[in-house]
N, C-alpha and C positions, 0 to 999 in steps of 0.2 A: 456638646463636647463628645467627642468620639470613645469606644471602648481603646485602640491603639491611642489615643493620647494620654487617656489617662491608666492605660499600663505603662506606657514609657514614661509617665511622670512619677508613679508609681516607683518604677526602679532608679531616677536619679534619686527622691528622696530618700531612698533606701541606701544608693549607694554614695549621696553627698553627704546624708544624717542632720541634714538639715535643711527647712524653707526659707530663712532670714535673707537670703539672695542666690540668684542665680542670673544674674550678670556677668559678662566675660569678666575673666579676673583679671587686675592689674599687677598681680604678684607668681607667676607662671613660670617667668625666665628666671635662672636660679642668678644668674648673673648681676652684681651689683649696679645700682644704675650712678649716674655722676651725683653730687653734687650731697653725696649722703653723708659725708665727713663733716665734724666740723669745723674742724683746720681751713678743708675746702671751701664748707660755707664762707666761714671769718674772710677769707682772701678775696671771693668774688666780693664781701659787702666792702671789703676796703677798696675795689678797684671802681664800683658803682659812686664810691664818696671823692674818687681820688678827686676832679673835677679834668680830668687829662681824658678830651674826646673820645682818642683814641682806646684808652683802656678804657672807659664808659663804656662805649659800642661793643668792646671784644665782649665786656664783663655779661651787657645785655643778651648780647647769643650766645654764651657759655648757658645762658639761665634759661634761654629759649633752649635748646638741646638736652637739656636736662629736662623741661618740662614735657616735650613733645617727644622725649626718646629718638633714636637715629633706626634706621632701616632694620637693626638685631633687638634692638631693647624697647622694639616697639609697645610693647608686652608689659614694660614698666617706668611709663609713662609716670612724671610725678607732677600734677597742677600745683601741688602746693611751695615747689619750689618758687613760681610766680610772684609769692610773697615777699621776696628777696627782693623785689623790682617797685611792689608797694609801698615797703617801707622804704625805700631810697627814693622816693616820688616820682618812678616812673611808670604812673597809673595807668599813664596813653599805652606806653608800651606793655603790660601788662595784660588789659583787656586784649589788645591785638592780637597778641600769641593766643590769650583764650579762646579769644574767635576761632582760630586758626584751631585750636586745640579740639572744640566741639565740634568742625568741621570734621576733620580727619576719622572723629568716632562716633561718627552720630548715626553708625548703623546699628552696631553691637556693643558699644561696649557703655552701656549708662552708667557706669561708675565713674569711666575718664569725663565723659559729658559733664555728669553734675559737678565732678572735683575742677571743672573748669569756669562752668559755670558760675561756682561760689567765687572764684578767683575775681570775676566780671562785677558781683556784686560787692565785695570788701575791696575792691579798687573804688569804684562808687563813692562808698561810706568813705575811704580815706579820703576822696575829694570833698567829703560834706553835701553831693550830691543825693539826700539822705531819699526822697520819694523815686530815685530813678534806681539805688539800691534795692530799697524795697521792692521793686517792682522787680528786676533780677532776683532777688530773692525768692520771694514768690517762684518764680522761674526756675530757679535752683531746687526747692520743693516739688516742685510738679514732677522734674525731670532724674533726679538724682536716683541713683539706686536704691533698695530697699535698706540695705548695711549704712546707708548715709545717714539714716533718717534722725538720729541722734546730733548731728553736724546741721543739718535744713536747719531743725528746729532753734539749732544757737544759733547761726546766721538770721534768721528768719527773725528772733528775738531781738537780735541787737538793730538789725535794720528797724524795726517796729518801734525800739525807745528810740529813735534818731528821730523817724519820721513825725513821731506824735510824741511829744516829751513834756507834753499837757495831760496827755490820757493815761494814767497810773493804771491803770486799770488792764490794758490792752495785750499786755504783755503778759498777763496771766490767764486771761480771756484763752488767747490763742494756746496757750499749753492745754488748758480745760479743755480745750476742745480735743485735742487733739488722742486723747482716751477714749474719746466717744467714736459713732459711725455718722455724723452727719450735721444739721443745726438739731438747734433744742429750742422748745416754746416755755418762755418764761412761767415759773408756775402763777399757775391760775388766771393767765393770758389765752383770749381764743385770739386774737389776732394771728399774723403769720409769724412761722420760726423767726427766731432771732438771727440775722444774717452772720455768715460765717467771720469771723477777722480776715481772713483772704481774701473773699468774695467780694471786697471791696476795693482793693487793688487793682489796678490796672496794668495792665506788662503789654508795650510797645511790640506790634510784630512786624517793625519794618526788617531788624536785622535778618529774620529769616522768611520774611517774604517768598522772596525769588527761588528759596530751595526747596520750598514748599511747592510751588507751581511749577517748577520743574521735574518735581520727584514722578516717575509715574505709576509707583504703586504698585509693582509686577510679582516680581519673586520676593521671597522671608526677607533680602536684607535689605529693601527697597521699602516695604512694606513696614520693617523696623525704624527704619531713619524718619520715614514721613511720621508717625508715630511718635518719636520723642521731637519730631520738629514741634509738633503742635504740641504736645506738652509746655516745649518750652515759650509757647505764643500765645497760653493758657486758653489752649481749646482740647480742655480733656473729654468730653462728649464725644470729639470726630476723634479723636485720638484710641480711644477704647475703643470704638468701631474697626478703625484700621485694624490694632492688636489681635484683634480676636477672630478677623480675618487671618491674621501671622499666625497663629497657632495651625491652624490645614496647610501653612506653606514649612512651617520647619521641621526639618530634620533632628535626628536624636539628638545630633550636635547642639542646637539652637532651643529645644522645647522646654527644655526649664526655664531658659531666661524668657521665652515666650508668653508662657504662664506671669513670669514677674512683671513683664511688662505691662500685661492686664493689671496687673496689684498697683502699679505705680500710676495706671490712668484712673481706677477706682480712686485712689489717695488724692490725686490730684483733684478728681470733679466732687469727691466730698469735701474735703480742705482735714482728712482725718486718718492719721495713721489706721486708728483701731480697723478703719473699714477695710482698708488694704491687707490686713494684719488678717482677720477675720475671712475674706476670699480665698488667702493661700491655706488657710487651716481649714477651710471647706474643700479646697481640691484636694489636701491632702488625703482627709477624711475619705472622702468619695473614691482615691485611688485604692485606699485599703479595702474598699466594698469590693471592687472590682478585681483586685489581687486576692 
């Protein structure tokens, strides 16, 4: 890590007043985005039930525009209105827009990513698809910004009693852990750590495949996107490599969230907030030496 990185990280901590994230924000444009009323809401949920095509389809891209924001309110983007589409059992259409959704932000802005991401996974569970949830889940965890991590963790909870609703155990397992930096070897066990609850999972990487091999890895925002790609393809190993490569490519602009990006690939290859948690309060540390 450079002396200029970590003075310039130095002076955002000073001047954000805080490590918890530094992710583009989704809350920027003072401007109201749709769909925030609940009069509004109430109307689109009656034109989703109405069973009249036409008003279905309008209702569906009312709730896509809202979620993906329009050209001015790009800025407040909201995935959770997607939920709107879930409950009215338009799961197919739900995931799509969040595709669409992590597409569009999956250079800078890991707050939209993961708030899409979880969209892909409680669409999932609605369908009682409960192992292909979890596996998005998981995904959603790896990928999410660091302000998420409160949100992963209930998704990530509820996908885990879905999947195993034999294992009483599993769901408290994974919160334990997730105080810690790492596994843990059961006391008075020499065998190997006890495997993470994640670590078990598996997360399909065909949807982002192709954006993967096509990325090539050049400048900060190329370098970011490939980066939460593989996050979300649970390859945080090559993921944190990329990142820490992005920190020499970013600018003032980008260097905070560059640093978090490093925090979210540590979280992701431990399966453990605390260690994420632990990274940024070591760079912070280290910038105060430096300043």
């Amino acid at each position: 890590m450079t002396r200029r990185a970590l003075g310039l990280w130095l002076a955002l901590v000073f001047a954000l007043g805080s490590i918890a994230s530094f992710s583009a924000r989704a809350d920027d444009t003072p401007a109201p985005p749709p769909l925030t009323d609940q009069a509004e809401r109430s109307r689109v949920k009656e034109e989703l039930a109405s069973g009249d095509n036409d008003r279905v389809n309008a209702a569906v891209q009312e709730v896509k525009n809202s979620a993906l924001g329009t050209s001015d309110t790009r800025k407040r983007q909201r995935p959770q209105d997607l939920q709107l589409l879930i409950a009215a059992g338009k799961t197919d259409e739900a995931q799509s827009i969040a595709m669409d959704g992590i597409m569009a932000n999956i250079a800078t802005n890991s707050y939209a990513v993961g708030g899409f991401q979880a969209i892909r996974a409680k669409a999932l569970l609605a369908d009682k698809k409960n192992d292909e949830a979890l596996a998005a889940a998981k995904a959603y965890y790896n990928v999410c910004a660091m302000r998420s991590n409160d949100d992963a963790i209930k998704v990530v909870t509820q996908c885990l009693a879905a999947a195993h609703p034999d294992d009483q155990d599993i769901v408290e397992r994974f919160k334990r852990e997730q105080s810690g930096s790492g596994p843990t070897t059961q006391p008075g066990a020499d065998a190997d750590p006890t495997p993470l609850v994640l670590s078990t999972v598996q997360v399909d990487p065909g949807p982002f495949e192709q954006a993967i091999e096509s990325n090539p890895g050049g400048n900060y925002e190329q370098l970011a996107a490939k980066g939460n790609l593989l996050l979300l393809v649970d390859k945080p190993k090559d993921a944190l490599q990329i990142f820490l490569q992005a920190i020499d490519s970013a600018d003032e602009r980008h260097l905070g969230e560059a640093f978090e990006n490093v925090a979210r690939a540590i979280r992701a290859q431990s399966g453990s907030i605390g260690a994420a948690n632990a990274y940024l309060q070591g760079i912070k540390d280290k910038a105060k030496q430096v300043g």
